[in-house]
C-alpha positions as a LaTeX table, in Angstrom:
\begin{tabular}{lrrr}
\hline
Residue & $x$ (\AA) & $y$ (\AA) & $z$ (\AA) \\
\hline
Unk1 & $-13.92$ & $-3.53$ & 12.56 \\
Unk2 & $-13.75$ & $-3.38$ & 8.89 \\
Unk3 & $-11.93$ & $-6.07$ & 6.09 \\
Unk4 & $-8.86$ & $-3.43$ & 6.56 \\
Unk5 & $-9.13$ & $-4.35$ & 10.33 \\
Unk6 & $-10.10$ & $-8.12$ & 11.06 \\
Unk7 & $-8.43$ & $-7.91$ & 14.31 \\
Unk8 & $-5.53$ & $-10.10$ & 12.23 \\
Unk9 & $-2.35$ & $-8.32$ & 14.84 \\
Unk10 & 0.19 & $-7.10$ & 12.61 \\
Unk11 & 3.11 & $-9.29$ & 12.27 \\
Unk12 & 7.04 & $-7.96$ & 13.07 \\
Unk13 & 7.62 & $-5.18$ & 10.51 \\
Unk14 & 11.29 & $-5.71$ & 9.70 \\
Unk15 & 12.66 & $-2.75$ & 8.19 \\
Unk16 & 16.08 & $-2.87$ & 5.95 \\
Unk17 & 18.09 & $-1.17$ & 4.25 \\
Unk18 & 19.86 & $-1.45$ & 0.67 \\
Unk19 & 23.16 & $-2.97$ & 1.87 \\
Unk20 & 21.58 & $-5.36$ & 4.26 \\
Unk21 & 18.26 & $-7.07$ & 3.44 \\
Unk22 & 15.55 & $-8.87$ & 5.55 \\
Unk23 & 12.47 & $-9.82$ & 4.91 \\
Unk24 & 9.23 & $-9.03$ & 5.93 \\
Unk25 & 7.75 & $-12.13$ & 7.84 \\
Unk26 & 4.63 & $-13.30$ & 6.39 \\
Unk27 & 1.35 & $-11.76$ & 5.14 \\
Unk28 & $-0.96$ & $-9.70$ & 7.20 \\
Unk29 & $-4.07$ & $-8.59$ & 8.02 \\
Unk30 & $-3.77$ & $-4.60$ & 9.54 \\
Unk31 & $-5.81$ & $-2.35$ & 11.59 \\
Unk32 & $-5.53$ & 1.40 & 13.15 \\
Unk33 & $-3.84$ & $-0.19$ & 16.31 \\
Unk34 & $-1.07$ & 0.07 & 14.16 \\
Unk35 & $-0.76$ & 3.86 & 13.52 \\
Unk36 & 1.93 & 4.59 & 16.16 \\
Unk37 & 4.10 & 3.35 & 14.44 \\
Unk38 & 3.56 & 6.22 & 11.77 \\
Unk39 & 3.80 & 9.07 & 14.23 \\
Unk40 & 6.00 & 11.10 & 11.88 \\
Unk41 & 5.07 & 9.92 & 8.76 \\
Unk42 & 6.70 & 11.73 & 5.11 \\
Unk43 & 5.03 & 14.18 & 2.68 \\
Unk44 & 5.37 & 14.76 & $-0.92$ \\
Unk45 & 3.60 & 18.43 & $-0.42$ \\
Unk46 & 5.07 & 21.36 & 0.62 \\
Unk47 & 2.78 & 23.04 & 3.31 \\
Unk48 & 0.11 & 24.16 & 1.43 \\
Unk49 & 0.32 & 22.56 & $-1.83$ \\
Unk50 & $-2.49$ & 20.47 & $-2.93$ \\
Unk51 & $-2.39$ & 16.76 & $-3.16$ \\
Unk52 & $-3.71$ & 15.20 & $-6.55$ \\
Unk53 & $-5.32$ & 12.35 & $-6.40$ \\
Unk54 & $-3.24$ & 10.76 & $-8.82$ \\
Unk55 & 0.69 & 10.57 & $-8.87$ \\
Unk56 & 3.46 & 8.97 & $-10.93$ \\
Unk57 & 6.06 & 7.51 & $-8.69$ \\
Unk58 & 8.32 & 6.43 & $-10.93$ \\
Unk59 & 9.86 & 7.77 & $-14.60$ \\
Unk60 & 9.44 & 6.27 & $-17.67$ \\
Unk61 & 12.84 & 5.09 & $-17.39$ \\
Unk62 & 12.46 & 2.92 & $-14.57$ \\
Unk63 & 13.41 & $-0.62$ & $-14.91$ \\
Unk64 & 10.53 & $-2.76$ & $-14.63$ \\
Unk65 & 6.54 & $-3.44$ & $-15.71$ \\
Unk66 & 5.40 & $-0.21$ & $-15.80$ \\
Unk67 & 1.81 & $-0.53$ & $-13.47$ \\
Unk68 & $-0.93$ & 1.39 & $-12.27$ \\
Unk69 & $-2.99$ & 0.51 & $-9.18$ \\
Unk70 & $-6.49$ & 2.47 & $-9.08$ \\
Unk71 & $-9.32$ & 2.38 & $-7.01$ \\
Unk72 & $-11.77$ & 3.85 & $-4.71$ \\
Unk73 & $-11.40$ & 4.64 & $-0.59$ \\
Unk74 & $-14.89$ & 4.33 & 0.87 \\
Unk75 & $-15.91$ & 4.80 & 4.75 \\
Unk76 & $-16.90$ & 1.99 & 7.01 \\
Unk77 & $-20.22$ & 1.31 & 5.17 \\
Unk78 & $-18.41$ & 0.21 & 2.05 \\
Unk79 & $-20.62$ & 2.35 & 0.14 \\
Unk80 & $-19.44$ & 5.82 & 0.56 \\
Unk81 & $-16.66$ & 6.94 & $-1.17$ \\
Unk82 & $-14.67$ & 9.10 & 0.63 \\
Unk83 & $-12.96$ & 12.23 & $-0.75$ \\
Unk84 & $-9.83$ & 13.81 & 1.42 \\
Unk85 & $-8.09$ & 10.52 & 2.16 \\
Unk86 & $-4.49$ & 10.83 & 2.09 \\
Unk87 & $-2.91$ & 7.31 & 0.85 \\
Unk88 & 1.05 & 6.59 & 0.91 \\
Unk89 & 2.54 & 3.89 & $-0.87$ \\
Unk90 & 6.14 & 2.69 & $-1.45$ \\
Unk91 & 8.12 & $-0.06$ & $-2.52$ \\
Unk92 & 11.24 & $-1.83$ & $-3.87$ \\
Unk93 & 12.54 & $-1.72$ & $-7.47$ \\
Unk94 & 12.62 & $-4.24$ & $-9.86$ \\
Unk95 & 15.23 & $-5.67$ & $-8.27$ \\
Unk96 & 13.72 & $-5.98$ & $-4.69$ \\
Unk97 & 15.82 & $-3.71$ & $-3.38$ \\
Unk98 & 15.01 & $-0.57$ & $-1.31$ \\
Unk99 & 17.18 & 2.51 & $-2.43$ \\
Unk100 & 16.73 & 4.81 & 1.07 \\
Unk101 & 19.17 & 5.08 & 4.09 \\
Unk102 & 19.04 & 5.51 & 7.38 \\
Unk103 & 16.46 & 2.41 & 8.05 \\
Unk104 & 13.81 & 4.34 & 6.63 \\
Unk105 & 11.87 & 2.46 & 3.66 \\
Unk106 & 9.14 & 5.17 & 4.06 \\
Unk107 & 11.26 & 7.35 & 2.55 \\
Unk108 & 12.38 & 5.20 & $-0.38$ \\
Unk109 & 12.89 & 6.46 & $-3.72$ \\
Unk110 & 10.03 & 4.52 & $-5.06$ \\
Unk111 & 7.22 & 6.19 & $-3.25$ \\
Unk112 & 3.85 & 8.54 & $-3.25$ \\
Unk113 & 0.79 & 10.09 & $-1.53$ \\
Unk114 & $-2.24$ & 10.46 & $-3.07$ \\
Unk115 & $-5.28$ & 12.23 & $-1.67$ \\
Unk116 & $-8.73$ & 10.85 & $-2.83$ \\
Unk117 & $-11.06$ & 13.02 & $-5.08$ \\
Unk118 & $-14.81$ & 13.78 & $-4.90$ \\
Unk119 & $-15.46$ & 10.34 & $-6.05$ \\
Unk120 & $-13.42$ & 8.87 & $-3.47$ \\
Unk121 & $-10.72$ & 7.62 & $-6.32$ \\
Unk122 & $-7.05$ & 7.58 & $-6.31$ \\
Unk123 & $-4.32$ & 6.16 & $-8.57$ \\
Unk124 & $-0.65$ & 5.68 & $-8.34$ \\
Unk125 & 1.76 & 4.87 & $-11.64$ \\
Unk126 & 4.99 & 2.49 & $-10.19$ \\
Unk127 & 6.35 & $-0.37$ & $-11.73$ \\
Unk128 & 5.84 & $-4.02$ & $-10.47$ \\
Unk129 & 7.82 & $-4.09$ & $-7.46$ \\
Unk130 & 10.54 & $-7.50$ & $-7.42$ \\
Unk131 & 10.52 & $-10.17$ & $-4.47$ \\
Unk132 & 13.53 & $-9.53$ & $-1.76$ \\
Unk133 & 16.90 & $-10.77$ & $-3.08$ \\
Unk134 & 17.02 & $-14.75$ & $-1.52$ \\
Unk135 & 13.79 & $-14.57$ & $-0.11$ \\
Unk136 & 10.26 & $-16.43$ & $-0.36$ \\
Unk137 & 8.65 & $-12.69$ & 0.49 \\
Unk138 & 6.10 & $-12.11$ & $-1.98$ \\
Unk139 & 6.48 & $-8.36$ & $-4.25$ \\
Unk140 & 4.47 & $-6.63$ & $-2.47$ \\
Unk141 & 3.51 & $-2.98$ & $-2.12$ \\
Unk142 & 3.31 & $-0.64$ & 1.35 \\
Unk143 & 0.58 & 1.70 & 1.68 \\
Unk144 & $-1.38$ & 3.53 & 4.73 \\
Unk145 & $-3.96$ & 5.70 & 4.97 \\
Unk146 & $-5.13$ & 8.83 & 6.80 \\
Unk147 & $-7.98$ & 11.89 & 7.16 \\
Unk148 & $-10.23$ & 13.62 & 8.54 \\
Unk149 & $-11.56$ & 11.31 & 11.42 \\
Unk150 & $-9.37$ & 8.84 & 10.41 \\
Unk151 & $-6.30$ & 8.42 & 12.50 \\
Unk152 & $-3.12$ & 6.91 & 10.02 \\
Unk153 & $-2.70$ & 3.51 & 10.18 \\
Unk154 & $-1.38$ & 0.39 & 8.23 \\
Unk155 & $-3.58$ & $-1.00$ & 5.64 \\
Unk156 & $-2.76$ & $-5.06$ & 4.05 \\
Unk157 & $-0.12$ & $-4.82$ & 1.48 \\
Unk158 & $-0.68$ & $-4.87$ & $-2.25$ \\
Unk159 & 0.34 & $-8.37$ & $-3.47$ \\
Unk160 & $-0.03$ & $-9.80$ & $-6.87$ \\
Unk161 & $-2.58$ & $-12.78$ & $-7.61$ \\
Unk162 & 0.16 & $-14.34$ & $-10.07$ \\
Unk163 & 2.68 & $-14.21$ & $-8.05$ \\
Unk164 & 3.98 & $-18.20$ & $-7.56$ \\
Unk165 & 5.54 & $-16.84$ & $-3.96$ \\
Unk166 & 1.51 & $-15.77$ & $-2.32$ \\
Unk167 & 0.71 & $-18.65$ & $-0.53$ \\
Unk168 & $-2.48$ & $-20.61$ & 0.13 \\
Unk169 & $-2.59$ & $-19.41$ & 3.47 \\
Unk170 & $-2.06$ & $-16.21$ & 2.53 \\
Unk171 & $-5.17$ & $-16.79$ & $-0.16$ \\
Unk172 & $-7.07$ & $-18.02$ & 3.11 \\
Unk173 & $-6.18$ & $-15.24$ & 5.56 \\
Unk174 & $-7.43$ & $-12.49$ & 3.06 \\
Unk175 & $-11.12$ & $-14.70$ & 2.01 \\
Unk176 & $-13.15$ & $-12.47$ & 3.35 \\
Unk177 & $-11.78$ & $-9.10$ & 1.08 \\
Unk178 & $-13.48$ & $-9.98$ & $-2.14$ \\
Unk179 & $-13.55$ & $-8.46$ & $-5.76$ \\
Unk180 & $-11.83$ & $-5.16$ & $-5.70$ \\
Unk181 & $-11.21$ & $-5.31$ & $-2.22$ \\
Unk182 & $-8.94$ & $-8.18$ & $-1.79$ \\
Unk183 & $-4.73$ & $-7.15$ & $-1.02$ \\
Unk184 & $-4.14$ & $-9.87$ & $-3.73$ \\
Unk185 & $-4.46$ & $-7.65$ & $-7.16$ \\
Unk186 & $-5.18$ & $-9.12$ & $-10.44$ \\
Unk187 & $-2.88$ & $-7.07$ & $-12.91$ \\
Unk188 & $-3.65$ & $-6.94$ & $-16.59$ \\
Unk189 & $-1.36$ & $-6.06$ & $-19.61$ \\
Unk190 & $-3.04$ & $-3.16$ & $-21.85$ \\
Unk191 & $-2.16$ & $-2.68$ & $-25.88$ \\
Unk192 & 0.35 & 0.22 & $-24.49$ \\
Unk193 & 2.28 & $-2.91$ & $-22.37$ \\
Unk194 & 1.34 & $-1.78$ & $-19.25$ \\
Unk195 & 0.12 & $-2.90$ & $-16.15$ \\
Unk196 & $-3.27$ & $-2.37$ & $-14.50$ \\
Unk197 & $-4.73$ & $-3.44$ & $-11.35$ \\
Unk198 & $-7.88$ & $-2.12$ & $-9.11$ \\
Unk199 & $-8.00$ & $-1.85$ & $-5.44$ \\
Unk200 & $-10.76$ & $-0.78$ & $-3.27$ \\
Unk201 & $-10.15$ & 0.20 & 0.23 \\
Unk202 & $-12.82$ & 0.49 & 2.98 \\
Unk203 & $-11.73$ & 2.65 & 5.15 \\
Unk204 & $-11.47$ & 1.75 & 9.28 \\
Unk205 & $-12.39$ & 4.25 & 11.94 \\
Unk206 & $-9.95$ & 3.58 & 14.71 \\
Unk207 & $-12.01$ & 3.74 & 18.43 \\
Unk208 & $-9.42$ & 2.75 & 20.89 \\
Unk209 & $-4.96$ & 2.34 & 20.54 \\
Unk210 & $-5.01$ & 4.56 & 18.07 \\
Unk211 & $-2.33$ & 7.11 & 17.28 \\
Unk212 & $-2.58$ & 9.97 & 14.64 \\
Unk213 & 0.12 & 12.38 & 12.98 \\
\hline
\end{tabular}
């Protein structure tokens, strides 16, 4: 298994919807057991239409800290980059709130798919997502992965190293995922006011439980 893996189970994904919030419950460690859960999964692209490896999510008119999350998607070696690796991310707004309906926070208004170039990068442009309304949930940031060979699963949630609400034992639980592959991003505030953070992801390939698109 890889860091994305770590045979951590995943942990009772509570969705919710704008007029009725509840939390995620705790942090987690995720693995490709997972992808059922994804069997119909959104899309940005229409059939066809090509898939840059770098998106904006959000306007320029979006409350919030504008931010943008790059890094690299490499294969189980950690040393390969990988290019063709469709990542999906979404989130709340600065207000912890998810703007969707129907139960769906997949298909959020704050959300994206990216599909890794031939260095293996992507990049998203968001804003800092907000903490649940009444809740101890850290801001954190969904995102799964997919390709070639590489059945879509879960991977651990973006969460912010500054953030007062990430807990010790959510520091402990993600140890092993250093540098610029640890969930826990450390952002940084450019001359232009915004936001940047790095992420590497080594990528898992699923043997057993696993279900694809």
């Amino acid at each position: 298994m890889s860091v994305e893996g770590n045979n951590l189970s995943r942990r009772n994904f509570i969705q919710y919807t704008a007029a009725a919030v509840v939390p995620l419950v705790g942090f987690q460690l995720i693995g490709c057991g997972s992808s059922s859960l994804l069997a119909h999964s959104p899309s940005d692209s229409s059939e066809g239409t090509p898939v840059s490896w770098s998106t904006r999510i959000v306007s320029d008119q979006e409350p919030g800290d504008p931010l943008i999350v790059s890094g690299t998607i490499y294969s189980p070696d950690g040393r390969t980059p990988l290019e063709g690796i469709t990542l999906y991310v979404y989130q709340t707004d600065a207000t912890g709130r998810y703007s969707t309906s129907g139960g769906d926070n997949r298909n959020t208004r704050i959300h994206g798919q990216m599909k890794t170039n031939t260095q293996g990068r992507y990049e998203f442009r968001t804003i800092r997502p907000a903490s649940y309304p009444g809740t101890k949930n850290p801001a954190h940031i969904h995102a799964y992965v997919s390709g070639p060979g590489y059945p879509e699963y879960w991977i651990d949630e973006y969460h912010f190293d500054d953030d007062p609400l990430v807990t010790n034992e959510m520091r402990q639980r993600t140890a092993i995922l250093t540098g610029t592959f640890s969930p826990i991003i450390k952002t940084a505030k450019g001359s232009d006011g915004i936001l940047r953070a790095t992420r590497d992801i080594k990528i898992e390939r699923c043997t057993n439980n696993c279900t694809g698109r």
